[in-house]
C-alpha positions as CSV (number, residue, x, y, z in Angstrom):
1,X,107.8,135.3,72.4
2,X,106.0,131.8,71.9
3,X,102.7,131.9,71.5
4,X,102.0,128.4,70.9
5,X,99.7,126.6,73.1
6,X,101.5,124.0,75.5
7,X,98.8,120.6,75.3
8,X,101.2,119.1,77.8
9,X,100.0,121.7,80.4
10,X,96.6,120.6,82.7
11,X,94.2,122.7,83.1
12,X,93.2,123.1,87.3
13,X,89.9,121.2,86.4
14,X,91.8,118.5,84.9
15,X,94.1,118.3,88.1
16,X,91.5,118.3,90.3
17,X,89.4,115.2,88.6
18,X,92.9,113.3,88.1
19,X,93.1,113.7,92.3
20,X,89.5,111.8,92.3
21,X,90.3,109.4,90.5
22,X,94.0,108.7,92.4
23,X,91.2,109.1,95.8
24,X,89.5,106.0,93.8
25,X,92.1,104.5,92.9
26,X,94.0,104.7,96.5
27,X,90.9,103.6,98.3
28,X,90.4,100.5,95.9
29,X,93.6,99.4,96.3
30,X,93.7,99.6,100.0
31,X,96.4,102.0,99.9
32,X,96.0,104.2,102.8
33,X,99.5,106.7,102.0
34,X,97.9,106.9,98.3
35,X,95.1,108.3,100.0
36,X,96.1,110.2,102.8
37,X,98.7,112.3,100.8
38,X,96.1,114.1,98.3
39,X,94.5,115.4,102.1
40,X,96.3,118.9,103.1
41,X,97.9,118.5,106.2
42,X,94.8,120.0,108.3
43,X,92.0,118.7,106.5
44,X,88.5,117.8,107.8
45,X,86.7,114.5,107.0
46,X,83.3,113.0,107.9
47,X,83.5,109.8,106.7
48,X,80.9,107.9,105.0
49,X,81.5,105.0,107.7
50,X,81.8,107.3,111.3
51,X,79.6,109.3,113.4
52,X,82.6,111.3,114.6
53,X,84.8,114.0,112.1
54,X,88.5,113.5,111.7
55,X,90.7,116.9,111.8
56,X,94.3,116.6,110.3
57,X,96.0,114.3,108.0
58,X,97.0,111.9,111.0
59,X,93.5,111.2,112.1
60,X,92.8,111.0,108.4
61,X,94.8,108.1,108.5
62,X,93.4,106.6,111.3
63,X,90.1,106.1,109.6
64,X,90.9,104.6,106.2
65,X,93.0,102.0,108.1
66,X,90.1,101.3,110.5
67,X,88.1,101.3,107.1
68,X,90.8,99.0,105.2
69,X,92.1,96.9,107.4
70,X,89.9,94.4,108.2
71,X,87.9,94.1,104.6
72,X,88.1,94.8,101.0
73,X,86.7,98.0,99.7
74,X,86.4,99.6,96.1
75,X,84.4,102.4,95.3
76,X,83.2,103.9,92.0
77,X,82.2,107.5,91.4
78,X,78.8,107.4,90.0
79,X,78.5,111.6,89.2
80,X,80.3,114.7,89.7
81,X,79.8,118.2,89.9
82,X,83.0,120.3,89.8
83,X,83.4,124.0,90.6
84,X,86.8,125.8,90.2
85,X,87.3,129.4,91.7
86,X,90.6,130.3,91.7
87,X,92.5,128.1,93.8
88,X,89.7,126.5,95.3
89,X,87.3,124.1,94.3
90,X,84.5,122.1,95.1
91,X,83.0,118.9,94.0
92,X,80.0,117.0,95.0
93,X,78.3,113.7,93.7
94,X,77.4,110.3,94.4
95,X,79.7,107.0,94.8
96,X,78.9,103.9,95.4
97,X,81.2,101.4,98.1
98,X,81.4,97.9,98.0
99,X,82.6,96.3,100.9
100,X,83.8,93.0,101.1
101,X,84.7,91.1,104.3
102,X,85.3,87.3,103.2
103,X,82.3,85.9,101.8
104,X,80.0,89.3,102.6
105,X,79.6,91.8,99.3
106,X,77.8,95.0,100.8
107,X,76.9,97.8,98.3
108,X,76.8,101.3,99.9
109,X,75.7,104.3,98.1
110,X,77.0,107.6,99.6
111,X,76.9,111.5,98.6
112,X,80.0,113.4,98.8
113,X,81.1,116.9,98.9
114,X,84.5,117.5,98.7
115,X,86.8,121.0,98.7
116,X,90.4,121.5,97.3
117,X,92.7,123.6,98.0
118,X,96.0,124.7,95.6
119,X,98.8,125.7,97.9
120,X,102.1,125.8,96.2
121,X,101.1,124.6,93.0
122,X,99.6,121.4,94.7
123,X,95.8,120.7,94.8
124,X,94.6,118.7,98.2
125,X,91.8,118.2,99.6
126,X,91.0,120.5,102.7
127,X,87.4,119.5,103.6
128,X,85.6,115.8,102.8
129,X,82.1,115.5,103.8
130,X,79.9,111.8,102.9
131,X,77.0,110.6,103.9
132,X,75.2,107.4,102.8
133,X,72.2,107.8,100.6
């Protein structure tokens, strides 16, 4: 029997901030498949940028390219709070947007809640709520 400690293995928590930081990076880069493949197929989102809730990855979709299409966006996580329970987590904090549609720089600060799910291994994202501040 080996007892020695793998380093190479992740710990959940680690998983789960590495998906926020791919969300970041996905969303920066205007990559809406980046983004719309750490959501679980029947995920929930209220977007920080719509009055109506999207259910299922498709409709998912349909709001990040309504959000990316038609101007620049980046957007830095400011804080985090992360809480594992089993295979489930939750995270909520603060990010900051900024939008930029040719010459236009908006900054918009938003609050986020966000809940994971592992199934099969995989941690997704099965519920997204933001607000702006």
């Amino acid at each position: 029997m080996n007892n020695a400690i793998d380093d190479n293995k992740s710990t959940p928590q680690q998983e789960i901030l590495s998906l926020l930081i791919r969300w970041q990076e996905g969303v920066s880069a205007g990559n809406v498949d980046k983004i719309c493949s750490l959501y679980a197929h029947d995920a929930a989102l209220w977007g920080t940028f719509t009055t109506k809730q999207r259910i299922t990855n498709p409709a998912i979709r349909t709001y990040f390219e309504e959000l990316l299409t038609h101007q620049a966006c980046s957007v830095h996580i400011i804080e985090n709070y992360l809480r594992y329970f089993d295979n489930t987590a939750v995270c909520s904090g603060l990010y900051t947007f900024l939008l930029k549609d040719g010459d236009n720089e908006k900054s918009v600060a938003a609050r986020f809640s966000i809940t994971l799910h592992c199934r099969n291994g995989e941690w997704l994202i099965v519920e997204h709520h933001s607000s702006k501040c």
